[in-house]
N, C-alpha and C positions, 0 to 999 in steps of 0.2 A: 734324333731320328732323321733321315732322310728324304725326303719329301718330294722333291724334284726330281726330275732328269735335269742335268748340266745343258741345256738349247739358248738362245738365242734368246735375248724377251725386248718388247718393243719398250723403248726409254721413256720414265715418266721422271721429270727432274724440280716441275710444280707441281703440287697437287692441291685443289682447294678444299676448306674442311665443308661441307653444307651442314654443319649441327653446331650446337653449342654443350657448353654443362663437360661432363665429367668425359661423356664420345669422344667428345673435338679433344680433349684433351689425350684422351687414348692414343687416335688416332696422330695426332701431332709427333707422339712417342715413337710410333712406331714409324711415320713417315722419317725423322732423325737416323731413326732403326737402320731404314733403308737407304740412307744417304738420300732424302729428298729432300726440299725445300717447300715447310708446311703453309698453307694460308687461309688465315681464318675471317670470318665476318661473322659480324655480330649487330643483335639490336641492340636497342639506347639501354635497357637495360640490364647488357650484360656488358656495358662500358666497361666499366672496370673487373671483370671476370679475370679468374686466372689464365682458362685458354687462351683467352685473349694477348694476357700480358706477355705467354707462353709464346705466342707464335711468332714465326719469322717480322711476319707482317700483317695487320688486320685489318680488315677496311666494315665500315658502317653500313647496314643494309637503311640507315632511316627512318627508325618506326617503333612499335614498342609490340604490335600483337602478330601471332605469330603468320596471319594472313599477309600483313604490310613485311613479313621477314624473312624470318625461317622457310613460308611457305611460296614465298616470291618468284616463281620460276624466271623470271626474266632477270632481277634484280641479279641473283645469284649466277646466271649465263652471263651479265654483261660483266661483274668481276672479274670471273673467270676469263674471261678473253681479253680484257682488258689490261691483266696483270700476269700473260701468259701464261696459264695455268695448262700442264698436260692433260689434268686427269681431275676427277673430282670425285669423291669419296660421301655417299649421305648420311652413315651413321646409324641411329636407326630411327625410329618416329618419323617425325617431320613429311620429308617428301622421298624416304628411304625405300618405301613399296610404291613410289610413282611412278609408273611405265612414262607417264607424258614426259618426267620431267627426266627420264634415262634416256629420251628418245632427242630430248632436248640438248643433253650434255653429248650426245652421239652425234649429231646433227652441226654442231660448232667445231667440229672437228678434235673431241678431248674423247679421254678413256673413260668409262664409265666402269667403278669397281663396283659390281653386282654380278646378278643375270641378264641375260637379252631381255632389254626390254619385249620382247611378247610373251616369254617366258613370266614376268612381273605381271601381265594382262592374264593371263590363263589360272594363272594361281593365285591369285589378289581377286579374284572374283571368286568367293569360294563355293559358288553353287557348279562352279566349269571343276574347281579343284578337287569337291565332293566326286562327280564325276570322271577324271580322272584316276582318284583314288580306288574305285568301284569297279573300273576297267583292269586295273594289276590287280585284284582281287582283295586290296586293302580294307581291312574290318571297319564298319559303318551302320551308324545309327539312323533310324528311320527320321527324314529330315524334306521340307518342300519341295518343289523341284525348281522353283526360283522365288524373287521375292515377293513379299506378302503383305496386304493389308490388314490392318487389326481384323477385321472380320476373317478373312480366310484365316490367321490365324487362331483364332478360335474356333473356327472349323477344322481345322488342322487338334487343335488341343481335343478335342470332343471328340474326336475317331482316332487316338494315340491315347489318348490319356494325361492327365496332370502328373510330373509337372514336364513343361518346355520351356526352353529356351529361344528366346530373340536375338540374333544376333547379326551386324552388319556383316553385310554381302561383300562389301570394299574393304574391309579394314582388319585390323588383329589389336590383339594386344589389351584385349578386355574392354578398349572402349563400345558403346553402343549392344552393350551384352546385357541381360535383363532375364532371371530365372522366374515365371510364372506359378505360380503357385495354386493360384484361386481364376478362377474364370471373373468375377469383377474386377481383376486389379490388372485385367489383359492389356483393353484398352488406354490405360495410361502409362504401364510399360512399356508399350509400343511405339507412343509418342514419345516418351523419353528415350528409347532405344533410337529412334531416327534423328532425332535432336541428335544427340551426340558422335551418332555417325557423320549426321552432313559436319557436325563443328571440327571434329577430330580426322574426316577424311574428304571432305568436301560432295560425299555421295552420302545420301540419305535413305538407302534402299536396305530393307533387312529380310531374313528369313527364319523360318522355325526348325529345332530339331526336336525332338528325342532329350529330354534330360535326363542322365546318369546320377543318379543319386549316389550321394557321397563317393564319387569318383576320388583317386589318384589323376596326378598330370604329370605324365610322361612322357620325352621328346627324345627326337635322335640329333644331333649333332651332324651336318652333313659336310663335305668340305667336296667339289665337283669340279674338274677343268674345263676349258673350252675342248676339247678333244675325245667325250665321251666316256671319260673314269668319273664316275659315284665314288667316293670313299665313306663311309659311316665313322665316326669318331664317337661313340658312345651314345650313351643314356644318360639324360639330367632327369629329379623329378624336382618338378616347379608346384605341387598340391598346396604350400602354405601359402592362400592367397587371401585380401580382404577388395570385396569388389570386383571379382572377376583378375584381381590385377597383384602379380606375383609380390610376394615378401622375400622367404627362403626360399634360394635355388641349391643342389647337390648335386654331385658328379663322383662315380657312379649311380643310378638311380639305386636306392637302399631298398634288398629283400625282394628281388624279382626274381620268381624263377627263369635257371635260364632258357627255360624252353621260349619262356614269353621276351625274353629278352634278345634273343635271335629274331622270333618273330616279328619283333620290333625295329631292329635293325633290316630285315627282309624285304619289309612294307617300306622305311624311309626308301632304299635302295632303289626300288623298285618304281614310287613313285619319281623321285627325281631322276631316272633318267629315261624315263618315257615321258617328261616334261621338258628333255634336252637341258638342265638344270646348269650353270657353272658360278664358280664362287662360293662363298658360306652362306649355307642356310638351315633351318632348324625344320621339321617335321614333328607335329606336335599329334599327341593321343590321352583321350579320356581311358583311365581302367576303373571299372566299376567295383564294388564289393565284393561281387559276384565271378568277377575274371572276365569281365564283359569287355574287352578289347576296342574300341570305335576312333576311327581317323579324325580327326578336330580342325587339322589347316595346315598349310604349308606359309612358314615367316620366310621372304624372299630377302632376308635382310641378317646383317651380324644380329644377334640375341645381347640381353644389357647382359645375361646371364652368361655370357663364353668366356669369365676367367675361369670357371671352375672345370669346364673341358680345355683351357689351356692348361692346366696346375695338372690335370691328371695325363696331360697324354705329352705335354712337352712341347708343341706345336703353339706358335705365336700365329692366333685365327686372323689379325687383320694385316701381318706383313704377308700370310698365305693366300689372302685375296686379293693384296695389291700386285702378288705373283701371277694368280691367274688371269687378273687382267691385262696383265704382260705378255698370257700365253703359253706360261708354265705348264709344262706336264706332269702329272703327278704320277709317282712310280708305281703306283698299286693300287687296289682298291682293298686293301686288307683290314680289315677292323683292325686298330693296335690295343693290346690288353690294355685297363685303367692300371695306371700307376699312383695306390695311393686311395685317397677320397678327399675332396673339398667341400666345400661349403660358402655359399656367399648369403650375405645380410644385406638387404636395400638397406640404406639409412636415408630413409623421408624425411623431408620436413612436414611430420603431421602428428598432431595429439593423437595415439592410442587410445586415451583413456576417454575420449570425447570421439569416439568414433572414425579413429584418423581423419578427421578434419585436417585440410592442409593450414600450415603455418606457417604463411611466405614474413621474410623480417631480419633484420641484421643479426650475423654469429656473430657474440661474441666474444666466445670462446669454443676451441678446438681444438683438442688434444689427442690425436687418433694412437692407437696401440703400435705396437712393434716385438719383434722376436721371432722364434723360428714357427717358420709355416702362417704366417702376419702377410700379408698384400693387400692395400689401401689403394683401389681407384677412385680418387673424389677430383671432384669441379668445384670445392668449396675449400676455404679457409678461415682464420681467424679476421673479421672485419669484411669478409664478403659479404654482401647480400642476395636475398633466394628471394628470387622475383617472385608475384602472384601471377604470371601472365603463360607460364609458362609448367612445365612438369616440378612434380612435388623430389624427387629426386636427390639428393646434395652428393652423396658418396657411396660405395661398394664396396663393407668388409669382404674378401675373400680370405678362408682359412683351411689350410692345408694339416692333412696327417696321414699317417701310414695305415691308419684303418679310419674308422670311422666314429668308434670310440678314443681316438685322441686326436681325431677333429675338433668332435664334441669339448672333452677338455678344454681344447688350445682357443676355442671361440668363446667358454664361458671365462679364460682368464683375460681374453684381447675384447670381449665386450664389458668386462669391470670397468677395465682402464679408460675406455674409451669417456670421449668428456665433451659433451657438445653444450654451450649456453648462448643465450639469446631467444632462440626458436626451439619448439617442443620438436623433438625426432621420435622416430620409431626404437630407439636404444629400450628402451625400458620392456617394450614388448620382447622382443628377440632375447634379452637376458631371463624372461619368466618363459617361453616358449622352449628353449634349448633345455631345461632341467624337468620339462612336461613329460610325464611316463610315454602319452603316445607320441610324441616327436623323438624323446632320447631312449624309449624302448621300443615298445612292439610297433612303433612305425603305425597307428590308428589316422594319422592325419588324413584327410582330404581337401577337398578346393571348400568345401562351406564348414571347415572343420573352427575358424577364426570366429565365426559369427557364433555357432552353436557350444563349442564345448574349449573354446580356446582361452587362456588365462585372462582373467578379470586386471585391468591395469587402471591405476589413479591420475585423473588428467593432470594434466600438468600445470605450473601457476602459468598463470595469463603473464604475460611482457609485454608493456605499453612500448610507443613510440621514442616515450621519453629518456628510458632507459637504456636507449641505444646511445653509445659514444660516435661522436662525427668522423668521418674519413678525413684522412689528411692527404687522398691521392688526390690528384684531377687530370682528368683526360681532355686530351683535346683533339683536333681533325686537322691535317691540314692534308688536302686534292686526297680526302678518299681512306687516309691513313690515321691509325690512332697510336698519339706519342703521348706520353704520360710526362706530370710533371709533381717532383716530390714538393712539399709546402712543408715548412715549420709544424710543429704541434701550436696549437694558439691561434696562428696566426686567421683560420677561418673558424668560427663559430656555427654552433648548429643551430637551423633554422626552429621558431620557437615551432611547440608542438601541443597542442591543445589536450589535453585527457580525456579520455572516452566518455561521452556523461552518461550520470548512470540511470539505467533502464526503467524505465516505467512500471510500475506493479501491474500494469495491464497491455503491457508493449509486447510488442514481439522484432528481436533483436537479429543483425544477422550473426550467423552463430559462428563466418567466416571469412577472412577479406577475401573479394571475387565480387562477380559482375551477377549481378540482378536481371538473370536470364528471359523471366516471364512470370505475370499471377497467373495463377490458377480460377482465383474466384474473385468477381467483382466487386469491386469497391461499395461497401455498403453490404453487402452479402451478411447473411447467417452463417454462422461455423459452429464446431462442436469441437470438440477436446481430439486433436489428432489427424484434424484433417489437414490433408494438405493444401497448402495456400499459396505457393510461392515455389520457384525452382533458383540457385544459384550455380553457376559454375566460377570455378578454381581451380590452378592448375590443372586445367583438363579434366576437372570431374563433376557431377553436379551432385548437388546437396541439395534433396527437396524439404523446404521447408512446413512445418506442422504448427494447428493455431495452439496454444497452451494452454486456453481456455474456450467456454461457449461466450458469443454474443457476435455483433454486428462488427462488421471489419472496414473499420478506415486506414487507407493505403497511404502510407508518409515517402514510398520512393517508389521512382515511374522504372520501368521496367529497361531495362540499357543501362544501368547508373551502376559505375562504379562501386562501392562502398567499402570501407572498415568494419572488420568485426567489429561486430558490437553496437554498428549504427543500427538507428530508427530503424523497421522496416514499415512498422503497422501499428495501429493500436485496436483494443477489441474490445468494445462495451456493450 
């Protein structure tokens, strides 16, 4: 397909990556793509990463969380300029919807592949985005009109009705989302919903909607120049989620009428370009049970989920944005028919069968599929390690077929094969999910469809420390850069590793390695079977913990502390 006018585009010859994981590697691909020269950086503990190993050149941000790294806006400017970088690319998460830090990479003189930063301010606030939505006559759920304290929220709930939604005002992507149920359980959702905003986006401000019961999640695919063409590149549906936070993404959306499906593309259109929109971005929509149609948020950023509108429509989404920010004009704004249907699989590192608990810990083994209609983006290998510090994430089955019924097929043969050990993955789920009447027939799933009626899966065995074999790479720095150096098998030994001891008949254990966020109730306190006592975060999520039994609670870790599944938390007598 065609995509450009043949013009003139301003030269980008470095480009830096700002992400890590399976993106940076993406992007890496495609920068080669483009005849550019990719550059990556990375924290301490993605040393030894493939992107890393991948890239032209890497240099160390210093630090291990993602505040000291990833989210570094200075650290990341002064590379960048330092190692003549054109252009810088964020990928998505991180600081990929930061206006400051697009305003920042514009400001040094480098290309910024996104939107204009105010464009990123207008719509990353999504109480301004609501609003603009509502102005193009974009369909909309009854929702605050900025943000909310627990109490206004529950005044908000008691004149709408149960159930609502909390959700960050700064952010996307599921974090700081929180479905209210009950009027008791407002209050501490609330607080967890702002926790997780301020962690995940540095703003702690939330607002209330309207909850869609058993919704569909529907988006459009947008692709926009500097120059005023909207293009819509289809329909994904994203509804199999655990968490607010996608599993399976499809391309085309399956079983939409097209009247809803025009309209759907009408509304993306419409909002991005009376927001002056350019680059890729995603326009995302709740559809209810009912055909209840409601605008959800505008992502100003590539989606994890764009191979499966690259597989259907032919278009490479991140060499198309490193165009735009060239200057590129885009020849049309024609929707192009789906070619085809895809399908893509997160593959987590998290136990299913325990609740997707993530499971950061050395692979050590990976054998991913292959064959027609097979594409693997992964950030992982055999003897990588999947950090806790960072997203639960490791790789991206996409799988391709001429319908949709031999998607299905080609996914249930390329997810047998597939072979991950070391760390529990999400594999197990997606192979009992894909042969589920409402997922592989009449299409029943929605966004709480995992929690309630989604296949029952067996946790997976526990893997000690010990059971991991030792790397035989080692990285080192010299002024900025990381060069790797091969060693012998032998010749280094692994550092010894102590076994988990085992838990107390009256303990309470953490059930996940991550950081020991906050108690709930004070030390000595009374509990009862269920309550919750404790909050942890991991890879970006928090797991609140509950007492196992009644009696008095002695606290064995202060709140900030690192820990290992499985260590101490409490004991209850």
């Amino acid at each position: 397909m065609t995509l450009f006018h043949d013009t003139p585009l301003r030269p980008i010859r470095r480009l830096l990556i700002a992400n890590r994981g399976e993106i940076a590697l993406r992007i890496l691909r495609a920068c080669r793509d483009e005849g550019i020269s990719p550059i990556a950086v990375y924290a301490d503990p993605d040393r030894d990463a493939l992107f890393v190993r991948a890239a032209d050149e890497a240099h160390a941000l210093q630090g291990s969380s993602p505040a000291e790294t990833y989210l570094n806006i200075d650290k990341l400017i002064a590379i960048a300029r330092s190692n003549g970088a054109d252009a810088v690319h964020p990928g998505y998460g991180f600081l990929s919807e930061n206006a400051a830090f697009a305003r920042a990479v514009q400001e040094a003189g480098l290309i910024w592949i996104g939107p204009d930063p105010s464009v990123i301010d207008r719509l990353g606030d999504k109480l301004a985005a609501r609003a603009l939505a509502q102005s193009v006559g974009a369909p909309l759920a009854a929702g605050s009109p900025g943000p909310v304290t627990a109490i206004e929220a529950r005044a908000f709930a008691e004149t709408h009705g149960l159930p609502v939604i909390l959700k960050a005002a700064h952010g996307g992507g599921g974090r700081g989302m929180k479905v209210v149920w009950r009027l008791e359980e407002l209050d501490d959702l609330h607080a967890s919903a702002t926790r997780e905003a301020q962690l995940a986006f540095g703003r702690s401000e939330v607002f209330v909607e309207q909850f869609l019961t058993r919704p569909r999640h529907i988006e459009a695919q947008v692709l926009a120049d500097q120059h005023g063409t909207v293009k819509v590149l289809g329909t994904r549906d994203c509804s199999l989620q655990r968490r607010n936070q996608k599993l399976v993404e499809e391309a085309p959306a399956p079983f939409l009428p097209p009247e809803m499906r025009a309209r759907i593309h009408r509304a993306a259109q419409a909002i991005c370009a009376k927001a002056g929109y350019s680059g890729a971005g995603t326009v995302e929509f709740l559809l209810s049970a009912n055909g209840t149609l409601s605008f959800l948020e505008v992502n100003t950023r590539l989606q994890v989920e764009h191979p499966v509108t690259e597989e259907t429509t032919g278009i490479d989404l991140v060499r198309a944005m490193i165009r735009v920010a060239q200057g590129a004009r885009l020849m049309d704004d024609h929707t192009p028919e789906p070619r085809g249907h895809s399908i893509e699989f997160r593959i987590n590192a998290e136990d299913p069968g325990r609740g997707f608990l993530p499971t950061p810990g050395l692979i050590t083994r990976l054998d991913p599929p292959s064959g027609p209609g097979i594409r693997l983006d992964s950030g992982v290998a055999t003897g990588c390690i999947v950090p806790g510090d960072y997203d639960s994430l490791m790789a991206k089955l996409i799988v391709t077929g001429a319908t949709r019924t031999e998607a299905l097929q080609r996914a249930a043969r390329a997810l047998a094969e597939f072979r991950i050990e070391g760390v529990a993955s999400t594999l197990p789920f997606h192979r009992a999910a894909i042969t589920h009447p409402d997922f592989a027939g009449e299409f029943k799933v929605h966004t709480g469809w995992i929690e309630t009626e989604g296949p029952l899966i067996a946790p997976a065995p526990r893997v000690t420390p010990a059971s991991a074999a030792p790397l035989i790479r080692l990285a080192i720095e010299l002024d900025g850069k990381r060069h790797e150096l091969g060693l012998p098998p032998g010749l280094l030994t692994a550092a010894p590793v102590s076994a988990p001891p085992e838990p107390e008949p009256d303990g309470v254990t953490a059930p996940v390695s991550g950081r020991l966020t906050l108690w709930l109730v004070d030390d000595g306190a009374a509990v009862q079977p269920g309550d919750a006592i404790a909050v942890m975060e991991a890879m970006k999520m928090e797991t609140r913990i509950e007492a196992p039994a009644a009696g008095r609670i002695t606290r064995l870790a202060e709140a900030g502390t690192v820990l290992a599944q499985g260590a101490a938390l409490a004991r209850i007598g």
